[in-house]
C-alpha positions as a Markdown table, in Angstrom:
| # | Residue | x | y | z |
|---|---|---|---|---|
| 1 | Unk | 57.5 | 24.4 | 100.8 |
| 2 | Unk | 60.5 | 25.3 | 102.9 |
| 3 | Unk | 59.4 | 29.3 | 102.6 |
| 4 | Unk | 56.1 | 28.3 | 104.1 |
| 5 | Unk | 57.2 | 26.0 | 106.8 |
| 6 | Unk | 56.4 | 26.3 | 110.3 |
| 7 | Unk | 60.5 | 25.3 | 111.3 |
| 8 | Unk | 62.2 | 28.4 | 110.7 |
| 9 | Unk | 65.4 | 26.8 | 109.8 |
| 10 | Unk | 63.8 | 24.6 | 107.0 |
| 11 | Unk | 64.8 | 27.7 | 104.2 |
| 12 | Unk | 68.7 | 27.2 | 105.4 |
| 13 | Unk | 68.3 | 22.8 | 104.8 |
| 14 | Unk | 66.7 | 23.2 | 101.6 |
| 15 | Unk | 69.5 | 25.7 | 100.6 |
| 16 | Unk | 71.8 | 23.1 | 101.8 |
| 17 | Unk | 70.4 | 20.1 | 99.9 |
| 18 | Unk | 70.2 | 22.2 | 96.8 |
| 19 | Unk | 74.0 | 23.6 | 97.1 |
| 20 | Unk | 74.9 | 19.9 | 98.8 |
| 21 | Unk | 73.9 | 17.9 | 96.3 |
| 22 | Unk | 76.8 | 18.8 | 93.7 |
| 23 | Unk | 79.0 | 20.8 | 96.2 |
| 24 | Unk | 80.9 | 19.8 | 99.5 |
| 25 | Unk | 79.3 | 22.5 | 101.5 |
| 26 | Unk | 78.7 | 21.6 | 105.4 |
| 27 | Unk | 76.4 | 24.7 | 107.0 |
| 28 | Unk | 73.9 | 27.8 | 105.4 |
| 29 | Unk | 73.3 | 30.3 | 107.5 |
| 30 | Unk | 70.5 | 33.4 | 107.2 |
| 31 | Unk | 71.2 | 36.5 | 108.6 |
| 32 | Unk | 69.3 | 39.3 | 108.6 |
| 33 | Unk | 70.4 | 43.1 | 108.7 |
| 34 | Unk | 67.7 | 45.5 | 109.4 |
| 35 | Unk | 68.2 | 49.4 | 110.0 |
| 36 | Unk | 72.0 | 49.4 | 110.9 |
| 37 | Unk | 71.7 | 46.9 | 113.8 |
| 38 | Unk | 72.9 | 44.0 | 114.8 |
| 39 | Unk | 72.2 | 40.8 | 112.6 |
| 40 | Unk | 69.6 | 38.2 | 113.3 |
| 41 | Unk | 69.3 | 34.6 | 112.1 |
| 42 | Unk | 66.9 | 33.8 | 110.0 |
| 43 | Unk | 67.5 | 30.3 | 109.3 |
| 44 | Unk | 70.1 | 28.3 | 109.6 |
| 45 | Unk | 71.3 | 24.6 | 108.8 |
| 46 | Unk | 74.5 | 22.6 | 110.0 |
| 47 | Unk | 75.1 | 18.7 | 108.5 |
| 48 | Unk | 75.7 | 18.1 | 112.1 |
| 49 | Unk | 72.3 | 18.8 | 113.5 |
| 50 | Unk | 71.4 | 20.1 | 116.9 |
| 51 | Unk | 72.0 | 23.7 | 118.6 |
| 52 | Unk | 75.9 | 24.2 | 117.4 |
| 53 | Unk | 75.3 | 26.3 | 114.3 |
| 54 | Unk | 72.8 | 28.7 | 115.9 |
| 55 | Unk | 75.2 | 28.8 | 118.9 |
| 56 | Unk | 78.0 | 30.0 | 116.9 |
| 57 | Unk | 75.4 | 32.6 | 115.0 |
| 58 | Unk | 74.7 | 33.7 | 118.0 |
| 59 | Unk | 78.2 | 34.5 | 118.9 |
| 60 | Unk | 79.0 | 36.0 | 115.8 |
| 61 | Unk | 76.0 | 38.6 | 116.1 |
| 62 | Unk | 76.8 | 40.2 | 119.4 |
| 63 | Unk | 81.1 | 40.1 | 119.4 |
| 64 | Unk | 82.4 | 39.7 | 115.7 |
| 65 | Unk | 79.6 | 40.9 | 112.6 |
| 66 | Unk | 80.8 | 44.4 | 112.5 |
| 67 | Unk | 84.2 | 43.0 | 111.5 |
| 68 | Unk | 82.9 | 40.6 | 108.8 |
| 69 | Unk | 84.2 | 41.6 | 105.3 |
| 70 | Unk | 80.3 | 42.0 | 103.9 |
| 71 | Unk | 80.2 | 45.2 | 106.2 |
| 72 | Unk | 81.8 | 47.2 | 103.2 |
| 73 | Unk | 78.8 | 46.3 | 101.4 |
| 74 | Unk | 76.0 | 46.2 | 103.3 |
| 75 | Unk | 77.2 | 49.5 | 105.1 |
| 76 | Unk | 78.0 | 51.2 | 101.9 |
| 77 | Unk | 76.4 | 53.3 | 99.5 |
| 78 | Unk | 73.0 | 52.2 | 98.7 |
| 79 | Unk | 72.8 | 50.0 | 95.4 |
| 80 | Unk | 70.4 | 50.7 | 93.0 |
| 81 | Unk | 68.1 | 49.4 | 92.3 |
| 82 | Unk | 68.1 | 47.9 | 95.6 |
| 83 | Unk | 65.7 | 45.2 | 95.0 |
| 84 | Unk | 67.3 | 43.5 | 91.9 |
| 85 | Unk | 70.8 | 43.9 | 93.8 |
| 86 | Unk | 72.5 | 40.4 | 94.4 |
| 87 | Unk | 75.9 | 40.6 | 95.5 |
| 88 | Unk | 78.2 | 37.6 | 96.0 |
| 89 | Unk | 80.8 | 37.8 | 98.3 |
| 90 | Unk | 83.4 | 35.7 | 99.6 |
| 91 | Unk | 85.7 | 35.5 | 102.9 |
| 92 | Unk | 87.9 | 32.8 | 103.3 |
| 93 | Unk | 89.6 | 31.8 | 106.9 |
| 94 | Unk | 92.9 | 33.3 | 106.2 |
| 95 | Unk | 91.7 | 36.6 | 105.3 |
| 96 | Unk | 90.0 | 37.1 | 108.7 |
| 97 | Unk | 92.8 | 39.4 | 110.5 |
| 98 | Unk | 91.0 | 39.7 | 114.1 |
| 99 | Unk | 92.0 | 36.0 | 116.1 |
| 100 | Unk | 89.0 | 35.6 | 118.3 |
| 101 | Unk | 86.6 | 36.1 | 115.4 |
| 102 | Unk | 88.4 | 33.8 | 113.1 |
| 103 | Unk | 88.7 | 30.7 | 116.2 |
| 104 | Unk | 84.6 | 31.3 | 117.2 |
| 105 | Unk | 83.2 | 31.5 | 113.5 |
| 106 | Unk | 85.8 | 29.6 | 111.2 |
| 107 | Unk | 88.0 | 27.3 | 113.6 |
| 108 | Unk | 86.1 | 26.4 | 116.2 |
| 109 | Unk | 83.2 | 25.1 | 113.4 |
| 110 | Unk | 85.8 | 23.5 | 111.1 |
| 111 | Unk | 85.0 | 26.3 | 108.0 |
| 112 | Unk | 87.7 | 27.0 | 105.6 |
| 113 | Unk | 85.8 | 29.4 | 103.4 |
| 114 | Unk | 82.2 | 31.3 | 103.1 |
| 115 | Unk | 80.7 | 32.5 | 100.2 |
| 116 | Unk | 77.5 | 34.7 | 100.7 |
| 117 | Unk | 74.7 | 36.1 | 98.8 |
| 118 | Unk | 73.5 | 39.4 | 99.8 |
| 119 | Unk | 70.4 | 40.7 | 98.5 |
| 120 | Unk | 68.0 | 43.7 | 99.9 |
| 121 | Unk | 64.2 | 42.9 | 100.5 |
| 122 | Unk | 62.9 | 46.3 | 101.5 |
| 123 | Unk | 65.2 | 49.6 | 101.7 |
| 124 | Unk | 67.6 | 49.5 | 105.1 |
| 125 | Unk | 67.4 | 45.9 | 105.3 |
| 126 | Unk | 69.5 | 43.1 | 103.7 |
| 127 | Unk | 69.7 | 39.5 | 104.0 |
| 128 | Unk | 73.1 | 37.3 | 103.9 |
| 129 | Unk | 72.8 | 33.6 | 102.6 |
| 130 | Unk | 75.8 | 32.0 | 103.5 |
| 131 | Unk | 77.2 | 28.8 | 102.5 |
| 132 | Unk | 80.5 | 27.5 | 104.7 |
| 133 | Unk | 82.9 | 25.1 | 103.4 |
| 134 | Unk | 84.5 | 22.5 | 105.5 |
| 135 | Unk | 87.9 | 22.4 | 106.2 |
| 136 | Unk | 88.6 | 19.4 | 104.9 |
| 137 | Unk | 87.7 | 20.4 | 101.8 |
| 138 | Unk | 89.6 | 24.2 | 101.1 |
| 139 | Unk | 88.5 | 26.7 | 99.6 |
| 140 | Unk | 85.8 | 27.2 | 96.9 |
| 141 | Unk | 87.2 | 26.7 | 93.3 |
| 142 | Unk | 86.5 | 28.8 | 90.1 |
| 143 | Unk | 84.1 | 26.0 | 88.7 |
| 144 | Unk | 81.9 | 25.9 | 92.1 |
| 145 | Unk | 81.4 | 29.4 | 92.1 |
| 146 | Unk | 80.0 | 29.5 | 89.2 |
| 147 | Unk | 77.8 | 26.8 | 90.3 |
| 148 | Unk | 76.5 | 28.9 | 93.2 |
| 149 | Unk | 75.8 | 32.0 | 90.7 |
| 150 | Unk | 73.2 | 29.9 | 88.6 |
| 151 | Unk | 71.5 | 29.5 | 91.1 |
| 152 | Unk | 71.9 | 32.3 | 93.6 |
| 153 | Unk | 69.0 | 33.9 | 92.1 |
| 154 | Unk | 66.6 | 31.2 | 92.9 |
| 155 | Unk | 68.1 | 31.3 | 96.8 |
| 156 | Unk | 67.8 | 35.2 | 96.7 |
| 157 | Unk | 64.0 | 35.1 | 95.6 |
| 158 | Unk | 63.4 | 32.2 | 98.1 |
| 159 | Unk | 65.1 | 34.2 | 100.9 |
| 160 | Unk | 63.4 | 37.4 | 100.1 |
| 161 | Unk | 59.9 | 35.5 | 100.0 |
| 162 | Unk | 61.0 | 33.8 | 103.1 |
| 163 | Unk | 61.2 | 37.1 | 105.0 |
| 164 | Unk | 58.0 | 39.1 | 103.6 |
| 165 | Unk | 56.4 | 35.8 | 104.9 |
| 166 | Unk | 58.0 | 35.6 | 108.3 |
| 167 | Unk | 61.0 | 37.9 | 108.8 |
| 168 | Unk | 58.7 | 41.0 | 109.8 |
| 169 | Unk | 56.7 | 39.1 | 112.0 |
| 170 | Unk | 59.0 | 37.5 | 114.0 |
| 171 | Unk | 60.6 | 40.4 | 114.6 |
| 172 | Unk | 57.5 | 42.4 | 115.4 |
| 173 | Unk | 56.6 | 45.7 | 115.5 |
| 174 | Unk | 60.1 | 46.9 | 117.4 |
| 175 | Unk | 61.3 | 46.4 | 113.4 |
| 176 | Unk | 59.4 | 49.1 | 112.3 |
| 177 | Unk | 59.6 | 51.5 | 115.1 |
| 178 | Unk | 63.3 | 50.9 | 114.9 |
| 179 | Unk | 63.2 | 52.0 | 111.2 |
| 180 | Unk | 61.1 | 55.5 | 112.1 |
| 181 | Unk | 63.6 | 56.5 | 114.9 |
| 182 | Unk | 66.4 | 56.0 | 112.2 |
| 183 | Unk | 65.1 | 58.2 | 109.5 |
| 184 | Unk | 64.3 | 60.7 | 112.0 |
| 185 | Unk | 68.1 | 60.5 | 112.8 |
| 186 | Unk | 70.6 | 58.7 | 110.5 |
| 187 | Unk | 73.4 | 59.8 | 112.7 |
| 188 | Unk | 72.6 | 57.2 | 115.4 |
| 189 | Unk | 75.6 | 54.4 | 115.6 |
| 190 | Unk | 75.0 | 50.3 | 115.4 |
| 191 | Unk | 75.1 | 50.1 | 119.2 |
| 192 | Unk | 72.6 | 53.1 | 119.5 |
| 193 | Unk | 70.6 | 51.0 | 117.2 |
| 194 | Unk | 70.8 | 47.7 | 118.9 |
| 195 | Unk | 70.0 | 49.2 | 122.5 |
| 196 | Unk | 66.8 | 51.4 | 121.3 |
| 197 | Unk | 65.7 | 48.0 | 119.3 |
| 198 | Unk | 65.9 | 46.3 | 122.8 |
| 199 | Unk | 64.0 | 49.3 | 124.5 |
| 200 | Unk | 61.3 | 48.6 | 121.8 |
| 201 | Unk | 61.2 | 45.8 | 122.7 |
| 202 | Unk | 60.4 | 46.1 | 126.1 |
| 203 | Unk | 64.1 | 44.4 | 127.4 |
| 204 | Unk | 65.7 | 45.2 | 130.5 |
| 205 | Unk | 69.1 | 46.7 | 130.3 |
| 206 | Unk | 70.2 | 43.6 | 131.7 |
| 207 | Unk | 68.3 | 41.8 | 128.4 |
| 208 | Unk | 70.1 | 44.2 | 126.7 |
| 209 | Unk | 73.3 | 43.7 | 127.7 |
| 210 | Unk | 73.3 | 40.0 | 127.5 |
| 211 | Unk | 72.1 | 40.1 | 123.8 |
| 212 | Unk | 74.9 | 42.5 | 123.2 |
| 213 | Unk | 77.5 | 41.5 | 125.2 |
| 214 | Unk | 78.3 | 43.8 | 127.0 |
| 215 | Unk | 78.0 | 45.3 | 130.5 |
| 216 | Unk | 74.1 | 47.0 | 131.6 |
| 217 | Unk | 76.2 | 50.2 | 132.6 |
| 218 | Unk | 77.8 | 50.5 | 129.1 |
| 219 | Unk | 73.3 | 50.0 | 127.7 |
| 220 | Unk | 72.8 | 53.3 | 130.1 |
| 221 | Unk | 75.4 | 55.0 | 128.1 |
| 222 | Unk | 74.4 | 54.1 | 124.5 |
| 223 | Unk | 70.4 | 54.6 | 125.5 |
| 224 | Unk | 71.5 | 58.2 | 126.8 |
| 225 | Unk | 73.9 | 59.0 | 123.4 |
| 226 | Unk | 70.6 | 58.4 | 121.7 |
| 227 | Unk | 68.5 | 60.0 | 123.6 |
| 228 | Unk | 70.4 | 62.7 | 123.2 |
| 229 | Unk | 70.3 | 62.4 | 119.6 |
| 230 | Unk | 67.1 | 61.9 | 118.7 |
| 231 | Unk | 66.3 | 65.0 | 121.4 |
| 232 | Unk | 64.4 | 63.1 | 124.1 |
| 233 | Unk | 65.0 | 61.8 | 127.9 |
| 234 | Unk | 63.0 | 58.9 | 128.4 |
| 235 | Unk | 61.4 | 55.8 | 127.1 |
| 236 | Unk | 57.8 | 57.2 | 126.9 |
| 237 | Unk | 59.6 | 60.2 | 124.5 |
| 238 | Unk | 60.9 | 57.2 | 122.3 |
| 239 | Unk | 57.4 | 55.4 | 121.8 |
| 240 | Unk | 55.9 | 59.0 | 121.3 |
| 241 | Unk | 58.2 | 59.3 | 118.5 |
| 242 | Unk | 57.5 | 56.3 | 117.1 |
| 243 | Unk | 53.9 | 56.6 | 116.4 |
| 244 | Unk | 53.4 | 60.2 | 115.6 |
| 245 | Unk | 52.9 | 61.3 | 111.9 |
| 246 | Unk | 56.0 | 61.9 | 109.9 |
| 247 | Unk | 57.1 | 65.2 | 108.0 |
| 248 | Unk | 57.0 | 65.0 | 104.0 |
C-alpha cells in the first residue's frame, strides 16, 4: 500500500514500522542517485514527525553526500548484474572524519550509527535505504544485522517498485535528458551534472546555486566546463542534444 500511496514518505514509515517493530531504529531515509548527480530524497521517515528529517536530507545532499562512505560503492565499478545487486553498508558516527558533516547528519539528529541498503533499479541510478540508530542506543550489534539482511530484500524490491512507480516521474523528463548528455560524455564531473540537471530543468542560476550551495558565479563556471565538454555554447545546444537520435 505504501508503494502506491499518494504521501511520498509513506515507503520510508512502513520501512520503519517493519525494522521498528523488533529493532530500536529512530529514522529511514530514501535517497536516490541518478546519473552521477546529486542525491534526492525519496522518502523519508523520522519517529519525531514534522520537517526535521527532510531538513537534514536536504543538508546532506548539497554540502556532505560526496563524502559519505557509500560513495566507494555507488561510484565504483559497475556490479553485475546490476539489478540483483543489494549491498549493505554501514557507517557509524565515529568513522565520519570530516566535523561539519558528522555535527549536520549524525550529531545534530542524535544518530549513532546508519546501516544502508543499496540496490540499482535501472543502469546509472541507485537507491540508498537507510536506517539511523539513535544515540541512545549505539551502534548496531551482530544479531540486528542480521535481522536487517532477512529482510533487506523485501525493502529493496519495495524501494525499487517504489521508484518505477513514482521516482521517474517526479523527477520528470530533466532525468532522462540528464542521462543522454552523460553517455554522450562520461567525463563530465558531479557538479557538471548537478548544474546541467538544473538547466533542464529550466532553474535559474540563482535556483541553481541555492540547491547546490554554492555561489551563482561558481553555476556560470561549471555550466561553461560542460559546455565545453559536451562541445556546445548555449542552452538551446543542450536541449538540441538532448533530443536528437543517438549513434549505435
Amino acid at each position: 500500500m505504501s508503494i502506491s500511496h499518494p504521501d511520498a514518505d509513506a515507503l520510508a514509515a512502513s520501512i520503519l514500522k517493519t525494522v521498528g517493530d523488533t529493532l530500536p531504529v529512530s529514522q529511514c531515509t530514501i535517497f536516490a542517485y541518478e546519473f552521477d548527480a546529486r542525491p534526492r530524497t525519496v522518502s523519508a521517515a523520522d519517529h519525531r514527525g514534522g520537517r526535521f528529517l527532510r531538513d537534514v536530507a536536504d543538508r546532506y545532499a548539497t554540502h556532505f553526500y560526496a563524502l559519505d562512505g557509500n560513495r566507494a560503492i555507488i561510484g565504483g565499478a559497475p556490479i553485475a548484474p546490476a539489478r540483483d545487486a543489494l549491498v549493505l553498508h554501514q557507517q557509524r558516527s565515529e568513522e565520519i572524519e570530516n566535523e561539519a558533516y558528522r555535527a549536520a547528519c549524525y550529531a545534530q539528529p542524535n544518530v549513532s550509527d546508519r546501516l544502508s541498503l543499496l540496490v540499482q533499479p535501472m543502469d546509472s541510478v541507485w537507491l540508498s535505504i537507510n536506517l539511523y540508530r539513535d544515540s541512545a542506543y549505539g551502534s548496531f550489534a551482530p544479531g540486528e544485522l542480521e535481522h536487517v539482511e532477512s529482510v533487506a530484500h523485501l525493502f529493496a524490491h519495495a524501494a525499487k517498485s517504489h521508484y518505477a512507480l513514482n521516482g521517474q516521474h517526479q523527477q520528470g523528463s530533466a532525468a532522462a535528458m540528464l542521462a543522454r548528455v552523460r553517455r554522450a560524455c562520461p567525463a563530465l564531473t558531479p557538479r557538471e551534472l548537478d548544474v546541467l540537471r538544473g538547466t533542464l530543468d529550466g532553474a535559474s542560476a540563482a535556483e541553481i546555486a541555492a540547491q547546490m550551495g554554492v555561489k551563482p558565479a561558481s553555476v556560470i563556471t561549471y555550466q561553461k566546463r560542460a559546455y565545453a565538454r559536451l562541445g556546445i555554447s548555449s542552452q538551446r545546444q543542450l536541449f538540441a542534444l538532448c533530443v536528437q537520435p543517438e549513434r549505435g
